[in-house]
N, C-alpha and C positions, 0 to 999 in steps of 0.2 A: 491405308491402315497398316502400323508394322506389325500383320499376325500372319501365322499360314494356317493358311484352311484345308481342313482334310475333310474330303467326301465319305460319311459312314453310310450305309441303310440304314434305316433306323429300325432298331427289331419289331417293330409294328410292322412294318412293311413286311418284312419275310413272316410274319403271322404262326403261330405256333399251332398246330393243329390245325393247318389251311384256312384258317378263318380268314385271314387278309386274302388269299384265292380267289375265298367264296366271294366276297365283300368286291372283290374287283369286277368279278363275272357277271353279277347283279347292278354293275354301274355304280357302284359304290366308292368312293377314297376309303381306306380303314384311317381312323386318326390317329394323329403323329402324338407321340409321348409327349407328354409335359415338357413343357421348356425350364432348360433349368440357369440359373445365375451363369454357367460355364458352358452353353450350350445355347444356340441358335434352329429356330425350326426351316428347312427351303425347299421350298415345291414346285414344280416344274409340270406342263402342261402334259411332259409324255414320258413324265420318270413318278414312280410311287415317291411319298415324302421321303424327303433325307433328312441328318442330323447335321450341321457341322459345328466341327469346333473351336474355339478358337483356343492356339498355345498360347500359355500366359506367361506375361511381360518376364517373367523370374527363370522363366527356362530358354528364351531368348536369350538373357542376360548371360546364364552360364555359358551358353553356345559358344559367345563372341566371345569370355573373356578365353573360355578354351583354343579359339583361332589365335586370339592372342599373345597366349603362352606357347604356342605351337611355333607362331613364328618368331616369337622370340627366342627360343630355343634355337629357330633354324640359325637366327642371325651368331646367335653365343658359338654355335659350331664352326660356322664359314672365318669368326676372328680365330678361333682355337687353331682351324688349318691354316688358315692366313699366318700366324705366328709361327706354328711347327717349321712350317716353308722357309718362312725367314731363321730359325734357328738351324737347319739344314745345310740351308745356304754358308750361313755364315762359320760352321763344322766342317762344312767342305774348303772353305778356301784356308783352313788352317789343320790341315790334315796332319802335316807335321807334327803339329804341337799335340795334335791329339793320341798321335804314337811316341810322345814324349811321354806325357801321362800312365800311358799302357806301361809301356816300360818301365819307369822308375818305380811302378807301382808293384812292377814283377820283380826290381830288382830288393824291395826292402822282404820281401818273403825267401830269398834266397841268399846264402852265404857269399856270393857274385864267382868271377873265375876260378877255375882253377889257378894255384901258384904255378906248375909249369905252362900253362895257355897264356899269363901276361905277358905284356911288354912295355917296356919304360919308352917314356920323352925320348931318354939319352940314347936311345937306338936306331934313330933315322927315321921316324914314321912321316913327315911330312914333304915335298918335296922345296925347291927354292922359288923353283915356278911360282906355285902356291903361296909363299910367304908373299911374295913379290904383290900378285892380286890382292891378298891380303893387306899390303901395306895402304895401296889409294883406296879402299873401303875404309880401314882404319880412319884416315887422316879426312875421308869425309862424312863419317858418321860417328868416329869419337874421338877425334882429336879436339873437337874443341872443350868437351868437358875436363877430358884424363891427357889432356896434352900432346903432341907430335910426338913429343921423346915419351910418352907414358910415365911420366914424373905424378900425373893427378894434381889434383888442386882445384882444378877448371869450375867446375859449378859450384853453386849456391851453398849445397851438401857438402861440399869438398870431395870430390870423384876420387875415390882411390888411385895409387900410382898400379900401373902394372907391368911393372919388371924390377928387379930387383929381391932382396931379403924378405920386406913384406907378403909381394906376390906368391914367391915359392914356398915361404912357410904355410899362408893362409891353402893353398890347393895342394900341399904334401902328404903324397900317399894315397890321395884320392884320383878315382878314374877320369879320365881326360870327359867321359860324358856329364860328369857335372858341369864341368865350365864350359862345354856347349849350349846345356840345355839355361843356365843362367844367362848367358848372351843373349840364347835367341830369343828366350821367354822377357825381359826385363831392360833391352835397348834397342834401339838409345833411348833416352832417358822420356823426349817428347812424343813419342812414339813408340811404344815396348809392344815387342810380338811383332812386327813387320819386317823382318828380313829372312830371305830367303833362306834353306838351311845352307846353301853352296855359299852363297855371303857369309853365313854366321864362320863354316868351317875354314875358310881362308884365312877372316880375323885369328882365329884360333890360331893358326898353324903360323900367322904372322907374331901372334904375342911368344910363341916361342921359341920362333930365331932371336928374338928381341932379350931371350932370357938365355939365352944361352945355348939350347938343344939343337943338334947338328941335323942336317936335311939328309933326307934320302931318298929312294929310289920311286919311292911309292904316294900319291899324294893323300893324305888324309880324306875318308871317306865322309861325305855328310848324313850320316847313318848312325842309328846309336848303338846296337847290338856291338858291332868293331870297336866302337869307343870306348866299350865297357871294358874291354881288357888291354889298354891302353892307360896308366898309371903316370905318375907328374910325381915320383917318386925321387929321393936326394939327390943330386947331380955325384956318379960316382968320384972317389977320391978325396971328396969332403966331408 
């Protein structure tokens, strides 16, 4: 039977005013209460009468659906950390990008460098070395859209050229950190957001031998704080 049974006295037994006592002393049973619809009478040869009861069907009922939602709950939780985990994960292998964010985010609340802390393309910030790595990254992650010569044309879209009038007009006057964080974040085309920032900043440093900006001593950093004051500003004389 699916009930549980609890053992009461039954208040006959414990006899109010020792009457049930007297009544045992005398060899007596005292008798057991009324039976009632919710209630069963059981007697035992070396226990006074007991009552027991059975729980009814309706409070069983709430028990189980309560286990139920209990462990449903549990399960909703363990996907909820199950996910965080995997979102985690997946924040950490793109850390870069995620102090891309910080920063550009820091830089639209600020006026950006000071004018004497800039410095231009046309200054030497990259080295040859650097273009050089730069060029075979180039020619095997975008040369086939934007072309070896970076003339553009290559895909579907029509990939922009970059070098040339186009190129310097569209990023003049703006800090060299945009056209980092547009690389790394946005190619190549079938894959955007997978390259290293050290790969992103070579392309870079090679798109601008390619325009004309003279190398120097020092190799472009893959860092965006230094980028920011680092300008793509008119090529002096022009």
């Amino acid at each position: 039977m699916d009930c549980i049974w609890r053992w009461q006295i039954s208040a006959s037994a414990a006899g109010e005013g020792g009457a049930a006592g007297a009544a045992t002393e005398r060899g007596a049973r005292p008798a057991p209460e009324p039976v009632t619809s919710r209630a069963c009478v059981m007697t035992h040869s070396s226990k006074p009468p007991a009552v027991c009861t059975v729980e009814r069907p309706r409070v069983v009922s709430d028990r189980l659906a309560a286990e139920r939602e209990s462990r449903r709950a549990a399960a909703s939780g363990q996907r909820l950390a199950a996910a965080c985990a995997a979102m985690t994960a997946a924040a950490a292998s793109r850390r870069w990008l995620a102090a891309v964010c910080a920063v550009m985010t820091a830089a639209t609340l600020t006026a950006g460098p000071a004018a004497g802390q800039s410095r231009s393309v046309w200054d030497g910030v990259y080295t040859e070395a650097q273009a050089e790595r730069g060029r075979g990254r180039y020619r095997a992650l975008c040369g086939y859209c934007h072309r070896d010569d970076l003339s553009g044309g290559g895909s579907e879209a029509g990939a922009p050229a970059l070098r040339g009038p186009f190129f310097l007009n569209q990023w003049r006057d703006r800090p060299l950190v945009d056209l980092f964080v547009i690389i790394g974040t946005t190619m190549p085309q079938q894959n955007p957001d997978s390259l290293r920032a050290q790969v992103v900043i070579d392309i870079v440093s090679y798109l601008l031998r390619q325009n004309g900006a003279p190398a120097g001593g020092a190799e472009l950093p893959p860092r965006l704080e230094p980028l920011r004051s680092i300008v793509l500003s008119r090529q002096p004389g022009r």
